[in-house]
Backbone as CSV, one residue per row, in Angstrom:
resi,resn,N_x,N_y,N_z,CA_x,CA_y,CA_z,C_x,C_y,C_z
1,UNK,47.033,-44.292,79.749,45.703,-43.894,80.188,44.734,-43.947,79.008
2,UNK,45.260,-43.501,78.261,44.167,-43.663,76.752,43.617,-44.890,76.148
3,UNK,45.146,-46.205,76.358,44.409,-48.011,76.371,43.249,-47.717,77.296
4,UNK,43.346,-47.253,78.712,42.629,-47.929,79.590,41.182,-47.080,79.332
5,UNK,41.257,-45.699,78.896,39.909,-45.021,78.004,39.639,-45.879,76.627
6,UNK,40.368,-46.138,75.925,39.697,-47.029,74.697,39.094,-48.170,75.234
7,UNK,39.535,-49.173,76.156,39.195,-50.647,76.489,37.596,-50.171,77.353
8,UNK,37.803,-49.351,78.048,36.581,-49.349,79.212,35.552,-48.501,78.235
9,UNK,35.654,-47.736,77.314,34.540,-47.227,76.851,33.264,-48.363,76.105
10,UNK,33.997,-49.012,75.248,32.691,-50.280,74.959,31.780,-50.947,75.733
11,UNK,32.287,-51.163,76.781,31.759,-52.067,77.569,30.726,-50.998,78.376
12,UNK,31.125,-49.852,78.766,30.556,-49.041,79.549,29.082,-48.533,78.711
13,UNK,29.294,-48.331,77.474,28.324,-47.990,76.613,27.289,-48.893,76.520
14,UNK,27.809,-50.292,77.026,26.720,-51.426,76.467,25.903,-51.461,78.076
15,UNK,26.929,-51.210,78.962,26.323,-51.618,80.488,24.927,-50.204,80.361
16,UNK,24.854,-48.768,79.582,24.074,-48.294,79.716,22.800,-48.569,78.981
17,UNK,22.836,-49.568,77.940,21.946,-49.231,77.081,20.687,-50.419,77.572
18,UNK,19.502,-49.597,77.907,18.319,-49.976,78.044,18.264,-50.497,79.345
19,UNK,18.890,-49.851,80.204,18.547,-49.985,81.630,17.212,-49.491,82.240
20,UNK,16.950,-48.489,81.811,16.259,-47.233,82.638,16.545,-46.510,83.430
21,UNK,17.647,-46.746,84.127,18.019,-45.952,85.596,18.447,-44.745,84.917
22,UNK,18.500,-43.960,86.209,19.317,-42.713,85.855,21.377,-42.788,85.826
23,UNK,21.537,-43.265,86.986,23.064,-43.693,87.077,23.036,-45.664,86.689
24,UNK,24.059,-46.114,86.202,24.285,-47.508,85.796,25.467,-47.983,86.484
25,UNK,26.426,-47.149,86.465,27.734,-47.844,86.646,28.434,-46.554,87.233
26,UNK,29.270,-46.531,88.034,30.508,-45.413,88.353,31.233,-46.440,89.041
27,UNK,32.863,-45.567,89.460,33.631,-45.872,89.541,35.024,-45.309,89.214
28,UNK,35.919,-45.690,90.243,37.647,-45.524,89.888,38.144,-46.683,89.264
29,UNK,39.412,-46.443,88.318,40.217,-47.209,87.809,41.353,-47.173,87.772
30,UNK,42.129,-47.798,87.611,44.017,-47.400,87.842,44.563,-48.374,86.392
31,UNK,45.551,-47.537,85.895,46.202,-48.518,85.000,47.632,-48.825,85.193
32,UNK,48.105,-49.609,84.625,49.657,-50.652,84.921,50.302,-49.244,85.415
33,UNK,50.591,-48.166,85.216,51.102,-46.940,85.569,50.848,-46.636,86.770
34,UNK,49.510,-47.114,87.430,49.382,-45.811,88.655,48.098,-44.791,88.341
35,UNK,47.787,-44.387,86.698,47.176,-43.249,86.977,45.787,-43.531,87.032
36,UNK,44.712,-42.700,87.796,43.610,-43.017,88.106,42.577,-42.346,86.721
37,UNK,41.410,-42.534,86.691,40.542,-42.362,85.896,39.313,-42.903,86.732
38,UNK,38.304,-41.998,86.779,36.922,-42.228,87.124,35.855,-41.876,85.987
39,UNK,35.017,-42.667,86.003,34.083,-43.094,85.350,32.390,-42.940,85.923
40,UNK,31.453,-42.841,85.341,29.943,-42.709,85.305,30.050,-42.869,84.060
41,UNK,28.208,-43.826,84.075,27.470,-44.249,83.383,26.214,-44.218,83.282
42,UNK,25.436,-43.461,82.809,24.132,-42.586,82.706,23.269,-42.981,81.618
43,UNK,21.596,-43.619,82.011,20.570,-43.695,80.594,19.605,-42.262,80.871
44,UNK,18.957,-42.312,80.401,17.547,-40.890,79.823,16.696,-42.086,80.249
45,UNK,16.376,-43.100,80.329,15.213,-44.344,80.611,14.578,-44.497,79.470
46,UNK,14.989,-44.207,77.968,14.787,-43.851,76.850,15.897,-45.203,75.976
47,UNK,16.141,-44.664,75.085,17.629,-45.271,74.026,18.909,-44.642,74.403
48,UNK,18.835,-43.410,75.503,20.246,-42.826,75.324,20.331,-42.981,76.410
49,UNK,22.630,-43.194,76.185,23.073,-43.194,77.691,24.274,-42.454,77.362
50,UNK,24.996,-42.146,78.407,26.279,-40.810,78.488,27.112,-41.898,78.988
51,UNK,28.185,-41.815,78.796,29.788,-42.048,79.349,30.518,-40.685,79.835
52,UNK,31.146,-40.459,80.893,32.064,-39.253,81.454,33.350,-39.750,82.442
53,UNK,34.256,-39.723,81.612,35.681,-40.179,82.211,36.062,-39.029,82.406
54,UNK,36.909,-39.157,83.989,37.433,-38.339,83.966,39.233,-38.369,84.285
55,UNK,40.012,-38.508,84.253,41.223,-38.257,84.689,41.751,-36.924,84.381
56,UNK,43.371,-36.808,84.795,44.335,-35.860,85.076,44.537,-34.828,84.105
57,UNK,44.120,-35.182,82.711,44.304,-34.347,81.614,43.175,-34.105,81.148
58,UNK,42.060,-34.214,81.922,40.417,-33.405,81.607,39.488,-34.962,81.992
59,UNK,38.462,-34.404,80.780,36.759,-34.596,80.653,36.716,-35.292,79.397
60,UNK,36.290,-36.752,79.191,35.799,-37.007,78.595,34.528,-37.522,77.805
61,UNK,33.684,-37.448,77.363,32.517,-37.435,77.481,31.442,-38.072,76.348
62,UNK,31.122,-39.079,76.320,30.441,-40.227,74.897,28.917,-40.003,74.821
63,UNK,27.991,-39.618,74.412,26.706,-39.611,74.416,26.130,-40.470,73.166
64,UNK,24.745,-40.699,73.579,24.671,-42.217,72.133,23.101,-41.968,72.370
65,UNK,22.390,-42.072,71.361,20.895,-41.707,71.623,20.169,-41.611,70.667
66,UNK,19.411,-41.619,70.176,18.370,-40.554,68.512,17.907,-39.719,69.235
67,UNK,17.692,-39.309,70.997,17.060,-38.132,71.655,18.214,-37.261,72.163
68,UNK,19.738,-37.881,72.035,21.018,-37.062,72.411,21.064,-35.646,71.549
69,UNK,21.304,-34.726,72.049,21.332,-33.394,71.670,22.433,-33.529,70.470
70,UNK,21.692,-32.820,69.301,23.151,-32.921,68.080,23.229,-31.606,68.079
71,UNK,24.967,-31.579,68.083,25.948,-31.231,68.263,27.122,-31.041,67.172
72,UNK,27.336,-30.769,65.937,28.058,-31.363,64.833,29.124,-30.530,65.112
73,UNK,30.441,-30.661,64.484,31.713,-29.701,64.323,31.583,-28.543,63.688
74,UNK,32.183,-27.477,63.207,32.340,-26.805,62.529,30.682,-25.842,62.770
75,UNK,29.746,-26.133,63.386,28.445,-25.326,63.477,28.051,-25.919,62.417
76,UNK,27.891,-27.391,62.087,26.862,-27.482,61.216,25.531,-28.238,61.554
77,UNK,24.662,-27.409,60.856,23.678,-28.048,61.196,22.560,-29.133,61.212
78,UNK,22.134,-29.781,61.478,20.875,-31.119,61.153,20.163,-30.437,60.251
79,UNK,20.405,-31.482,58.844,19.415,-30.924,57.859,18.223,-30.782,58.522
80,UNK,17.422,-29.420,57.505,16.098,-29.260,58.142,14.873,-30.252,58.143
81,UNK,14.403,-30.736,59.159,12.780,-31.110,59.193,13.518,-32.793,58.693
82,UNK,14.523,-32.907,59.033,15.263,-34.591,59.208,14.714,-35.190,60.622
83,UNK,14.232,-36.448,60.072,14.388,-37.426,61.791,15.739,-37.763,61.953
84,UNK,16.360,-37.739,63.348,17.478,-38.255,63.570,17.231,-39.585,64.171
85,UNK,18.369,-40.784,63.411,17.410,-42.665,63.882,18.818,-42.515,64.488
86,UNK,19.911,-42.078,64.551,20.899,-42.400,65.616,22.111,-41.285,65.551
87,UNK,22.507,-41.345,66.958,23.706,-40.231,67.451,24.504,-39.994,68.328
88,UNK,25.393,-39.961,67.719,26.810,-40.359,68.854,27.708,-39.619,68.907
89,UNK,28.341,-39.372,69.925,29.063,-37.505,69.901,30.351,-38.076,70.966
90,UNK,31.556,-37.622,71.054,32.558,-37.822,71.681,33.383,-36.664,71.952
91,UNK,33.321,-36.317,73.496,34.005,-34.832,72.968,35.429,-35.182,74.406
92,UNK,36.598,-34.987,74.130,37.915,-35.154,74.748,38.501,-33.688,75.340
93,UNK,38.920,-33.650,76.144,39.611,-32.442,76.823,40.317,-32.617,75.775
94,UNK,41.244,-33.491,76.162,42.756,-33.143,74.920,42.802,-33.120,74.043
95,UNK,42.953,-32.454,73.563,43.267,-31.667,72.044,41.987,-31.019,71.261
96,UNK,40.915,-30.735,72.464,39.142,-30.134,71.653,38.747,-30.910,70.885
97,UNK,38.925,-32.615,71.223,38.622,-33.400,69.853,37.069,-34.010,70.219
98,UNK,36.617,-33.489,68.660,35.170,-34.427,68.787,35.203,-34.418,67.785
99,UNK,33.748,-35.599,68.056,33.513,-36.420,66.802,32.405,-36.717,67.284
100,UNK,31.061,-36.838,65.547,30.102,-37.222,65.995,29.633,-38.244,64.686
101,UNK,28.695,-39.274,65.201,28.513,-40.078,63.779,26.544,-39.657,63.870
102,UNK,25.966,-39.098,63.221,24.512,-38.904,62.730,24.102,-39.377,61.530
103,UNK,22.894,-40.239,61.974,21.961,-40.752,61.361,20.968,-40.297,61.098
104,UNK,20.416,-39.762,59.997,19.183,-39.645,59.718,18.395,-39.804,58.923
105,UNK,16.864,-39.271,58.424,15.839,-39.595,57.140,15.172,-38.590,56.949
106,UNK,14.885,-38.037,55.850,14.576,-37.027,55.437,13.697,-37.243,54.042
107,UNK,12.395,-36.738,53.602,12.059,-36.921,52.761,12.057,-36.192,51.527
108,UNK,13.461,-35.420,51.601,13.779,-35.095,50.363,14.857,-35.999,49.844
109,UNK,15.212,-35.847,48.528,16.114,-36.237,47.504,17.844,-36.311,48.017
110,UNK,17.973,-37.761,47.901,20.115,-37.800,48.182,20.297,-36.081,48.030
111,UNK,20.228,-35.658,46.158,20.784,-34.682,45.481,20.728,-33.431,46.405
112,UNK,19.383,-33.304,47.080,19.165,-31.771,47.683,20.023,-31.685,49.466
113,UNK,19.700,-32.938,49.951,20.880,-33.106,50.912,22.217,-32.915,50.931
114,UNK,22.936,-33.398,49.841,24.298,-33.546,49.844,24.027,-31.836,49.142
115,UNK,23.638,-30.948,48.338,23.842,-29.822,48.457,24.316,-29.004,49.032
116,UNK,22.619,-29.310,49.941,22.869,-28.556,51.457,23.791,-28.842,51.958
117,UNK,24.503,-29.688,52.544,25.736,-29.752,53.293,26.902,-29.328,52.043
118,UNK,27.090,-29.795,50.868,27.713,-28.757,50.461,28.364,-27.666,50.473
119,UNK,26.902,-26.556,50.520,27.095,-25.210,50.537,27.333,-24.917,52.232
120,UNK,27.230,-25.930,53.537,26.903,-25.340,54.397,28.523,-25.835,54.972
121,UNK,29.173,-26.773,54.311,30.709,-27.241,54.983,31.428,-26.610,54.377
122,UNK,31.065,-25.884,52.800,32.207,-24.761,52.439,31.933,-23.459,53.509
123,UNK,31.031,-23.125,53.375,30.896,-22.262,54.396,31.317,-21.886,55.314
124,UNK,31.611,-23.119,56.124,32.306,-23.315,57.692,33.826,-23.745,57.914
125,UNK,34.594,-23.585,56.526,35.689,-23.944,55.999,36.202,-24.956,56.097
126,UNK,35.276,-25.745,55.381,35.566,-27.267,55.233,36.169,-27.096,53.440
127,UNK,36.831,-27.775,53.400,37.297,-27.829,51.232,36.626,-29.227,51.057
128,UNK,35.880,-29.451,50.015,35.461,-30.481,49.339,36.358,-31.140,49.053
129,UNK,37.031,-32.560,49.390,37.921,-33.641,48.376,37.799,-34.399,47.878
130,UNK,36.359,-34.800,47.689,36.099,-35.688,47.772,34.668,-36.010,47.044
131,UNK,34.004,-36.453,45.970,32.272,-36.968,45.898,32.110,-38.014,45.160
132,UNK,31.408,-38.798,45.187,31.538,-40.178,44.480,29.318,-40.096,44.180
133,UNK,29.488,-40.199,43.157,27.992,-40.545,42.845,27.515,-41.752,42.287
134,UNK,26.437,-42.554,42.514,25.287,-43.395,41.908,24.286,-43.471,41.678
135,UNK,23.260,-44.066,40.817,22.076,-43.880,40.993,21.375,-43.787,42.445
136,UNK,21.962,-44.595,43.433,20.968,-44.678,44.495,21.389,-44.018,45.512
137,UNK,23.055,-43.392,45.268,23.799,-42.498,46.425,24.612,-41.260,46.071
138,UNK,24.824,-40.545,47.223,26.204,-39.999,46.951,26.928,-39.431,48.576
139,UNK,27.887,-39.849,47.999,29.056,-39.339,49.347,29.828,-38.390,48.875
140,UNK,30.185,-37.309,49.792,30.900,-36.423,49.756,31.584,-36.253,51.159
141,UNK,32.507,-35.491,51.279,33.557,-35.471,52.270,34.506,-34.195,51.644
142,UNK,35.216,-33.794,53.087,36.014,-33.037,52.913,36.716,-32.705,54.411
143,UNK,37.836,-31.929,54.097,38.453,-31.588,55.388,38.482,-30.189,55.579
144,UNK,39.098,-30.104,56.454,39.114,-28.509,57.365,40.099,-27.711,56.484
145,UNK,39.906,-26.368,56.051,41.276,-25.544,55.334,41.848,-24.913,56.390
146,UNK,43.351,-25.297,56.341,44.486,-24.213,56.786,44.646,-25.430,58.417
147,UNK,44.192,-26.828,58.285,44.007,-27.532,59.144,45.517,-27.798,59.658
148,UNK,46.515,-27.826,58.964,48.300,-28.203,58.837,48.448,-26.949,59.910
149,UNK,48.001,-25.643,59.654,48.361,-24.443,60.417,47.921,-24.037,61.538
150,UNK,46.674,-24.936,61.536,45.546,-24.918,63.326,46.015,-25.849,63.738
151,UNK,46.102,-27.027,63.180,46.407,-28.419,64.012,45.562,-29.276,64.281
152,UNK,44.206,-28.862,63.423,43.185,-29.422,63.253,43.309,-30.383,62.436
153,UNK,42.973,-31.520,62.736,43.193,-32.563,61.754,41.568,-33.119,60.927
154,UNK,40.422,-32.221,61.798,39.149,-32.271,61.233,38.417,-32.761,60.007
155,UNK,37.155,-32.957,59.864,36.435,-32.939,58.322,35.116,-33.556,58.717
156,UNK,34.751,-34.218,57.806,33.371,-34.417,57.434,32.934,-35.540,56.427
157,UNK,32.515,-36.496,56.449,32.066,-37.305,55.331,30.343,-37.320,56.050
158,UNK,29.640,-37.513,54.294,28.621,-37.698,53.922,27.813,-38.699,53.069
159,UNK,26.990,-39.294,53.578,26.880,-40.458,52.934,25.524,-40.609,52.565
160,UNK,24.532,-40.277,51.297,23.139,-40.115,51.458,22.521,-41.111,50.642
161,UNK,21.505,-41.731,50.668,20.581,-42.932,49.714,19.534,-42.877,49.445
162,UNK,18.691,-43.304,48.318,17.474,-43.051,48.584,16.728,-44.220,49.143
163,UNK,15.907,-44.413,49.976,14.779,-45.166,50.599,14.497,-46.045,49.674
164,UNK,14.648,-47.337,50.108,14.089,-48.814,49.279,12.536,-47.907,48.937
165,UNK,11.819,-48.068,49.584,10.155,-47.592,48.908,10.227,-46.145,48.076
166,UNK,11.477,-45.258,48.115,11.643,-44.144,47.135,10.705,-42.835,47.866
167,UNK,10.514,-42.755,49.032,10.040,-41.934,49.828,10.852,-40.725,50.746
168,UNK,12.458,-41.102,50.156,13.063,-39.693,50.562,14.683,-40.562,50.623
169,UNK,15.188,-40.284,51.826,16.266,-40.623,51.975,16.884,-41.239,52.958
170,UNK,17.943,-42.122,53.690,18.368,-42.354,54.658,19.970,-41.244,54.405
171,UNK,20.623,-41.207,55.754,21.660,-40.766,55.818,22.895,-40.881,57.088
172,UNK,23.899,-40.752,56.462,24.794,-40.882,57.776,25.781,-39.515,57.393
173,UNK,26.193,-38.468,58.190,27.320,-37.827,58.570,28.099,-37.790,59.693
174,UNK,29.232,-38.205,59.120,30.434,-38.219,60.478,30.948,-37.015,60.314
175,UNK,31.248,-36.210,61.568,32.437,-35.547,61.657,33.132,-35.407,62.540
176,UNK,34.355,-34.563,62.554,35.260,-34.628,63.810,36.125,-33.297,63.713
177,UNK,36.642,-32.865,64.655,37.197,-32.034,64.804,38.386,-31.773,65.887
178,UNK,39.015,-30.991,66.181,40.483,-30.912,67.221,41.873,-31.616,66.810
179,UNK,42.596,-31.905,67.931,44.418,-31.465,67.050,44.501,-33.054,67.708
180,UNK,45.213,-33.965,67.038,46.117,-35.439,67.725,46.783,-35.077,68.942
């Protein structure tokens, strides 16, 4: 069931994007097994569209947008007074797993960004493993503590730059969270 959720999610994502409608696509599916899975496909008449599978072992659920509601793991939050240019969130019955990839721009400094998340993923008991610096970047990352003992296999990478014209920053944070 999970081939037949990996294979149908791409395609479903592309059938939503820049339709306008409210519904795009629904539907049942069956795989070489027998088991069923139903599907919807949803735009905003905007840039964003939803995916919601559903079969026997829950809800699954893909949202994709720069107007999609962010959502990050661990309660963290969208740096402040950031535009978000893209966002994508995946959240699975099984095993509480999500994951989200955010894009954004901000016209402060790589340095004061990657701070802030810093101080705000120790916080939320993320451990730092990770930072790599350059003049024009820095990434940081880390994972979840005591994750071996929750079953959380979670974390966080950070990836910040400064703006070709030197007017602030671009950025990407992934994170994810829940058990394999």
């Amino acid at each position: 069931m999970k081939r037949l959720m990996i294979l149908a999610v791409p395609a479903l994502m592309l059938a939503g994007c820049g339709s306008g409608e409210d519904e795009v696509a629904s539907g049942t599916v069956r795989d070489g097994n027998g088991q069923e899975a139903s599907y919807r496909v949803t735009t905003d008449g905007d840039d964003g569209s939803k995916v919601e599978i559903k079969t026997a072992e829950g809800t699954t659920t893909f949202n994709s947008g720069n107007n999609a509601p962010v959502s990050l793991p661990y309660g963290l939050p969208l740096y402040p007074g950031a535009k978000v240019t893209s966002n994508s969130e995946m959240n699975a019955a099984e095993g509480g797993q999500k994951a989200v990839i955010l894009g954004f721009e901000s016209a402060d400094a790589p340095e004061k960004i990657a701070d802030f998340y810093r101080q705000k993923a120790q916080g939320a008991g993320l451990k730092i493993s990770g930072e790599v610096k350059t003049p024009e970047s820095i990434m940081i990352g880390g994972e979840h503590e005591g994750s071996e003992k929750a079953g959380d296999k979670g974390g966080f990478q950070l990836t910040v730059s400064k703006k070709d014209d030197g007017s602030g920053s671009t950025a990407m944070l992934f994170a994810g969270s829940g058990q394999n």
